[in-house]
RODO-2510 file (C-alpha; in nm, 4 decimals, decimal comma):
residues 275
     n   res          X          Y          Z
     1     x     0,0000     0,0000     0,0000
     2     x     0,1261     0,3608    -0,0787
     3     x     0,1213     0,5140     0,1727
     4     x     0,1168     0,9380     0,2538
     5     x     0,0042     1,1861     0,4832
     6     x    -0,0621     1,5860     0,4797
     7     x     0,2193     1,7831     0,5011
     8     x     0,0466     2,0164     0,8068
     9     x    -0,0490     1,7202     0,9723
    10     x     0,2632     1,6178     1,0626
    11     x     0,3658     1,8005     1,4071
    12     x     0,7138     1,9493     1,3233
    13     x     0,8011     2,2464     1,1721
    14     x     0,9815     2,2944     0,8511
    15     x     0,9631     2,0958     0,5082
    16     x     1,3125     1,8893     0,6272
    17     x     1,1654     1,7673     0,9523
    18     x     0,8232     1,6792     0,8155
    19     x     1,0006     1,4552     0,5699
    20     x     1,1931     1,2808     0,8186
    21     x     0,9095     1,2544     1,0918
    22     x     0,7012     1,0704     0,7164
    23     x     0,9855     0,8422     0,6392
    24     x     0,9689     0,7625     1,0004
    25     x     0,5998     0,6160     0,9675
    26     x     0,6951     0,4756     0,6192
    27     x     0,5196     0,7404     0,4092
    28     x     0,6696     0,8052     0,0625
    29     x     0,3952     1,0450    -0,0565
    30     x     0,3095     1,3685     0,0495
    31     x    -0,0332     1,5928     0,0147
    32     x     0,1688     1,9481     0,0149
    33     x     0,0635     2,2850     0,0657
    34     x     0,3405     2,5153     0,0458
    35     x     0,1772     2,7810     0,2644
    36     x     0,1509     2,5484     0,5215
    37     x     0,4412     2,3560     0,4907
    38     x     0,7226     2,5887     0,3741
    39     x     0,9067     2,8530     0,5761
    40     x     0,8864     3,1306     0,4304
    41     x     0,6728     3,0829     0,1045
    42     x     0,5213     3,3604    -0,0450
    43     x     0,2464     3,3900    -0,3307
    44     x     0,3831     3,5212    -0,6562
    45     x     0,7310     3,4304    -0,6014
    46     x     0,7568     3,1695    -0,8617
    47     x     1,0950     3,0809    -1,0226
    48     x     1,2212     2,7031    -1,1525
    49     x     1,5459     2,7746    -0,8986
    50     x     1,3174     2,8490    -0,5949
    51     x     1,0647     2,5347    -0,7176
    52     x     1,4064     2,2511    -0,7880
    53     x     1,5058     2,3994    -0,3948
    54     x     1,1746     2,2534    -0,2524
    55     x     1,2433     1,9525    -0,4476
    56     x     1,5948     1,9011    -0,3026
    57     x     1,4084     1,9566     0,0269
    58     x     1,1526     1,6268    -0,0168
    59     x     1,4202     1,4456    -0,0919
    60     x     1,2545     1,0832    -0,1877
    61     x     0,9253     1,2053    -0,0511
    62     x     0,7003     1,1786    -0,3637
    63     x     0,4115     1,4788    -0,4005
    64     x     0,0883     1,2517    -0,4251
    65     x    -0,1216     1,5894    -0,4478
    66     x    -0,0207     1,9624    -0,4937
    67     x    -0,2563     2,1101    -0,2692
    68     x    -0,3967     2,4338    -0,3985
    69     x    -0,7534     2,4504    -0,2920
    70     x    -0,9148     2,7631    -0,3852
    71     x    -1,2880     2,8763    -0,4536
    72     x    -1,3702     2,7473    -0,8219
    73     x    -1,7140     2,8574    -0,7410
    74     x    -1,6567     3,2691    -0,6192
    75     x    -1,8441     3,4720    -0,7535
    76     x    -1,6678     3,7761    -0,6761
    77     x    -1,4823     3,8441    -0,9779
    78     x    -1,1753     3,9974    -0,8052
    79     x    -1,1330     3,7075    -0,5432
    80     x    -1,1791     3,4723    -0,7999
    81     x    -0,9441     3,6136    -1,0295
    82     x    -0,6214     3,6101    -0,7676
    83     x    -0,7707     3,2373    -0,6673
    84     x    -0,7270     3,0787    -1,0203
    85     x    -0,4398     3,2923    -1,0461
    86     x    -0,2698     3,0869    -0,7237
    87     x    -0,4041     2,7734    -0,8920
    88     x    -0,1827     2,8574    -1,2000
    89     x     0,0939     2,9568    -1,0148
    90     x     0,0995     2,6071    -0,8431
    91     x     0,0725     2,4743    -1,2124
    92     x     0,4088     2,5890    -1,2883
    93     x     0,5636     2,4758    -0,9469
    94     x     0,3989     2,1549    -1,0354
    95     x     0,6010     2,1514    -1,3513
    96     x     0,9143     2,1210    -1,1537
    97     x     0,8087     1,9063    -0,8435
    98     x     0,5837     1,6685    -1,0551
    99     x     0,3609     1,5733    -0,7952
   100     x     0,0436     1,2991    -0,9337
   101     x    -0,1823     1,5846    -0,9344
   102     x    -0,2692     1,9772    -0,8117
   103     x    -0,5733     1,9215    -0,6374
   104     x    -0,8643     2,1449    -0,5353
   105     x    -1,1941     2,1193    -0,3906
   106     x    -1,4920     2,3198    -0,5663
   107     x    -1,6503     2,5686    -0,3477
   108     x    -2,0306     2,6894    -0,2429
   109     x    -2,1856     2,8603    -0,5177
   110     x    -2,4240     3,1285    -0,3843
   111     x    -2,7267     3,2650    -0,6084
   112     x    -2,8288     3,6135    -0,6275
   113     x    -2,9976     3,6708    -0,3110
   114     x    -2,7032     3,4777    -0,0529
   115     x    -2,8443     3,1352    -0,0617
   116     x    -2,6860     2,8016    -0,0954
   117     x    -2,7160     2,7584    -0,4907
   118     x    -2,4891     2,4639    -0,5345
   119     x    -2,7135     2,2098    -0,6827
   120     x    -2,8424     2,4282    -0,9565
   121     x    -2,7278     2,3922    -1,3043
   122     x    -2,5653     2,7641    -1,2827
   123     x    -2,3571     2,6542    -1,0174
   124     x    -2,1950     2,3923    -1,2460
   125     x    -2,1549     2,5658    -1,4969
   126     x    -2,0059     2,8280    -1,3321
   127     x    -1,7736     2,5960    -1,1426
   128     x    -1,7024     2,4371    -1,5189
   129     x    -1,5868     2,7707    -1,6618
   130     x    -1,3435     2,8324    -1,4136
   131     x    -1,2015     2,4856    -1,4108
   132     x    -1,1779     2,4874    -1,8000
   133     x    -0,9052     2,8059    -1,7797
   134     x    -0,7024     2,6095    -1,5078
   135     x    -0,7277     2,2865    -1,7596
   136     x    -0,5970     2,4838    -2,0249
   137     x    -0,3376     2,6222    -1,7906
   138     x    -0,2374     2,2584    -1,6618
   139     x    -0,2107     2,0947    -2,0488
   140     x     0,0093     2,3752    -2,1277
   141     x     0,2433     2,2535    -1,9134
   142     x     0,1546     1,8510    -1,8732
   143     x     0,0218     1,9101    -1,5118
   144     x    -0,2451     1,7203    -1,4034
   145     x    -0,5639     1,8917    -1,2085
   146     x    -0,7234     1,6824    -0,9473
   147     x    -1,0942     1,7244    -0,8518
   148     x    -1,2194     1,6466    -0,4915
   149     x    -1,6237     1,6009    -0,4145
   150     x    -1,7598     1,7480    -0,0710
   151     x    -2,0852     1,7079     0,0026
   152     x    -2,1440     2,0641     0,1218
   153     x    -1,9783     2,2134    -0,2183
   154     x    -2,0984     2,1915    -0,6102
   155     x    -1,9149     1,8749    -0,6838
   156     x    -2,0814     1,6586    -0,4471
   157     x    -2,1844     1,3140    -0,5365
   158     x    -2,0106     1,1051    -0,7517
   159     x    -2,2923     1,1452    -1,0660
   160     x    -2,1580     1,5025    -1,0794
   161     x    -1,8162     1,4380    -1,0048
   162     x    -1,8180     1,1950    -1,3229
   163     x    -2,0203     1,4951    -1,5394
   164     x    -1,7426     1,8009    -1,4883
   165     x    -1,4581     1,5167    -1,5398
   166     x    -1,6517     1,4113    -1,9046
   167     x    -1,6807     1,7848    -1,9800
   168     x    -1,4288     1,9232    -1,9371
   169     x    -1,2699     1,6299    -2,1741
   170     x    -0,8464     1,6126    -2,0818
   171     x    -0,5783     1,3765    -2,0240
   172     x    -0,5014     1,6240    -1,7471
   173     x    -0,7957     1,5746    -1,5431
   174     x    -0,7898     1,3266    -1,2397
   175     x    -1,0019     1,2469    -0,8970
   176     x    -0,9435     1,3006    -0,5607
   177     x    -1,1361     1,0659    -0,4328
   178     x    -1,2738     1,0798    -0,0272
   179     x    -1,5544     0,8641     0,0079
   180     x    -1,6340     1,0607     0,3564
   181     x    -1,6531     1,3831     0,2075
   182     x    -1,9507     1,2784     0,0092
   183     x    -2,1364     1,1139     0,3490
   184     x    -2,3482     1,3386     0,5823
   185     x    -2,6166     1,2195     0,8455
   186     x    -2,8832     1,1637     0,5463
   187     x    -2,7003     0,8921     0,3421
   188     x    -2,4169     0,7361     0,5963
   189     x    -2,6476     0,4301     0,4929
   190     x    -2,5831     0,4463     0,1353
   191     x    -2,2293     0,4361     0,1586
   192     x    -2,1431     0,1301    -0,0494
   193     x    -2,3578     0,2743    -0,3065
   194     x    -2,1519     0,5778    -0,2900
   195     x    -1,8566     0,3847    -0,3130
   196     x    -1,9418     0,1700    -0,6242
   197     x    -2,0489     0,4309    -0,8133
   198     x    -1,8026     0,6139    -0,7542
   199     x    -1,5646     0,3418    -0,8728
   200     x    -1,7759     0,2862    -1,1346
   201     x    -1,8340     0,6233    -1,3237
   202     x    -1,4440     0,7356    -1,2745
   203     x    -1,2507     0,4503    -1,1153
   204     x    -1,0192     0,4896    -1,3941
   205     x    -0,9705     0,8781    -1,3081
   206     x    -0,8784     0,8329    -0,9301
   207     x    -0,4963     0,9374    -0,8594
   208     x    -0,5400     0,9629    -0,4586
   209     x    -0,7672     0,8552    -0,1853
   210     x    -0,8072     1,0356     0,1593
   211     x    -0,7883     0,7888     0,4669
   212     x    -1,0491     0,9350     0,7124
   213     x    -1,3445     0,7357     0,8842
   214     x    -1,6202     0,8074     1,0704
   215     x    -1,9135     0,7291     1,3075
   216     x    -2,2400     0,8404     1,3961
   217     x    -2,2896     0,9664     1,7288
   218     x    -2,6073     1,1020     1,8252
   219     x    -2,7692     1,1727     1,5303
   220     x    -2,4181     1,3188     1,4102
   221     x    -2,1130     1,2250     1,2450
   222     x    -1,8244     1,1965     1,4111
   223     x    -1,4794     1,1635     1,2763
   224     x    -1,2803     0,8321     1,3531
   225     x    -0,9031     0,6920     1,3147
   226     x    -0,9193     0,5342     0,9957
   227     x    -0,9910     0,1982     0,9896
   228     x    -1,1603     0,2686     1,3634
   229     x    -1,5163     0,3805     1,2317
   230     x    -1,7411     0,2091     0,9758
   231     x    -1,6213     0,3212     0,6339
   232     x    -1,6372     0,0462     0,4343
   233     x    -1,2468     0,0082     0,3648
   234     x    -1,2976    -0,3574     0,2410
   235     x    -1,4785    -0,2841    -0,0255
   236     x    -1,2619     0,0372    -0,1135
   237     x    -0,9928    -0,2014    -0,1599
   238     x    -1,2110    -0,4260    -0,3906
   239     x    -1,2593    -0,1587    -0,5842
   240     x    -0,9195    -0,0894    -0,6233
   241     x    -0,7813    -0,4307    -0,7347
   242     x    -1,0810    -0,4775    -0,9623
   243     x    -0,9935    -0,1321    -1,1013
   244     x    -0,6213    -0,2433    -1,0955
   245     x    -0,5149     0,0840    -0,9040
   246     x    -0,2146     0,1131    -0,7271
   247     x    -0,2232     0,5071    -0,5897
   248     x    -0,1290     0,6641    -0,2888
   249     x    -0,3904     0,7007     0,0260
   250     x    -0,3309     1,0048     0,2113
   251     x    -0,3582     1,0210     0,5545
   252     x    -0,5725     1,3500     0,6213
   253     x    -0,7344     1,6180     0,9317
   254     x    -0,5554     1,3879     1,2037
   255     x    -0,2366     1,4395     1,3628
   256     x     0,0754     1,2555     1,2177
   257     x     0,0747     0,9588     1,5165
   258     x    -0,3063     0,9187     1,4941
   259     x    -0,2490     0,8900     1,1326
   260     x     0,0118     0,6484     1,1399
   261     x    -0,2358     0,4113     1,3341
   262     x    -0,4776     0,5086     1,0984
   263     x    -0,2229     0,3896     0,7732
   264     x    -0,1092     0,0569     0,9807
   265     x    -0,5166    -0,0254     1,0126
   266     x    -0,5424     0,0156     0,6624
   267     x    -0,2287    -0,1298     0,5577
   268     x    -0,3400    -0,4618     0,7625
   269     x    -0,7314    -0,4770     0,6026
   270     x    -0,5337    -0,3534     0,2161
   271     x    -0,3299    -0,7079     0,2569
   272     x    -0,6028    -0,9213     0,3637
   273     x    -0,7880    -0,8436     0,0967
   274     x    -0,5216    -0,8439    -0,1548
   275     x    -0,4336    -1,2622    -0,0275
***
C-alpha cells in the first residue's frame, strides 16, 4: 500500500523535519501545501530555482497531491481572479516538483440573493468555466488537475463528479477521491452505493484517496481513526484491485501519530484483501 500523509499534519516544523518525521511512519507520498508547509513561502514568487530547492528539500518524498484549494465557485470576480491565479501559479511549481496531481476542492456557489445555490445547473456551470481556464493552464504545461467532491460544495456526489470530469474532456484531469466527504447524516447508509459508483463512473480517473473514517454519534457524524469507524475500507480495496489501481492514500485532518495508526489499520485490512 502507498502510503502518505498531509504535510500540516505532521507536528514538526519545517519541510526537512516533516520529511523525516514521514519516512519515520513509512510514508513516501506527500499531500503538500506550500503555505503550510514551507518557511517562508510567499504567493507570486515563482521561479524554476526556488521550485528545484523545494524539491531538493523532499528528498525521496514523492508529491501525491499539490494542494492548492481555492474557490472554483466565487463569484466575486476579483477574489476569484487572484484564486485561479494561485491555482496557476501552483501549475508551474507543479512543472518542476511533478507531484500525481494539483488538487482542489470546488466551493459553495451562492445565487443572487445569498443562498446556498450549489445544486443548480448555474452553479456547475459556473464551477465548469473556471475549471476549464485552469485545464488549459495545466495541459500547457503537462500538469495534471485533481478534482475532490464534498458534500457541502458543487461537486458533491459522484454522478456530478463523473459529469465536470466528461466535460471538461483532458488527459489532465484526475479524482481526488474521499468517500467521507460525500457522506453526511442523510445517506451514511448508502455508503457502499456511494462507493461503487463512484468506482464505477471514474474509477479509472482516481490518482489519490483520503484515509479518514467516521461514526455516527447522536444523530451526528463523528470523525474516527481510519480503519476505527465504519467506512467500508474492504470494499474500497475491492474496488481498487478490480480497477487495478495502485495510488497513494493520504492520511488526512488527524495528527501525524493518529495517522500512522490510521495507515497501519489500513495497511493490515489492504493485505487481507489483496491474499
Amino acid at each position: 500500500m502507498k502510503r502518505g500523509i498531509r504535510g500540516h499534519d505532521v507536528e514538526r516544523q519545517g519541510l526537512l523535519n516533516i520529511c523525516q518525521r514521514m519516512r519515520e511512519m513509512d510514508c513516501e507520498y506527500i499531500q503538500l501545501v506550500l503555505e503550510r508547509s514551507l518557511d517562508g513561502f510567499e504567493t507570486g514568487k515563482f521561479s524554476e530555482e526556488y521550485a528545484k530547492t523545494i524539491k531538493d528539500q523532499l528528498g525521496d518524498i514523492k508529491i501525491a497531491v499539490f494542494g492548492s484549494y481555492i474557490n472554483p465557485a466565487d463569484r466575486n470576480p476579483e477574489s476569484l481572479a487572484a484564486s485561479l491565479a494561485r491555482f496557476k501559479e501552483k501549475i508551474h511549481y507543479a512543472s518542476v516538483l511533478k507531484p500525481i496531481v494539483v488538487g482542489t476542492e470546488t466551493g459553495v456557489y451562492f445565487d443572487d440573493k445569498g443562498n446556498n445555490a450549489n445544486n443548480t445547473e448555474e452553479a456547475y456551470q459556473y464551477v465548469l468555466k473556471s475549471f476549464k481556464e485552469l485545464v488549459a493552464e495545466a495541459e500547457k504545461y503537462n500538469v495534471n488537475i485533481g478534482i475532490e467532491g464534498v458534500h457541502l460544495f458543487v461537486i458533491n456526489t459522484p454522478e456530478r463528479m463523473n459529469r465536470i470530469v466528461n466535460d471538461l474532456n483532458s488527459d489532465n484531469v484526475r479524482v481526488i477521491f474521499d468517500p467521507v466527504n460525500y457522506i453526511n447524516i442523510n445517506n451514511y447508509m448508502n455508503q457502499d452505493t456511494i462507493i461503487n459508483t463512484a468506482f464505477n463512473l471514474f474509477g479509472d480517473k482516481i490518482a489519490a484517496i483520503h484515509a479518514k473514517d467516521f461514526d455516527v454519534v447522536d444523530g451526528n457524524i463523528q470523525k474516527r481513526i481510519p480503519g476505527e469507524g465504519i467506512l467500508n475500507y474492504d470494499l474500497i480495496f475491492e474496488q481498487m484491485y478490480k480497477h487495478n489501481l495502485d495510488i497513494p492514500i493520504i492520511s488526512e485532518e488527524i495528527c501525524d501519530t493518529d495517522g500512522e495508526k490510521g495507515l497501519n489499520n489500513l495497511e493490515r485490512k489492504y493485505k487481507k484483501r489483496k491474499r
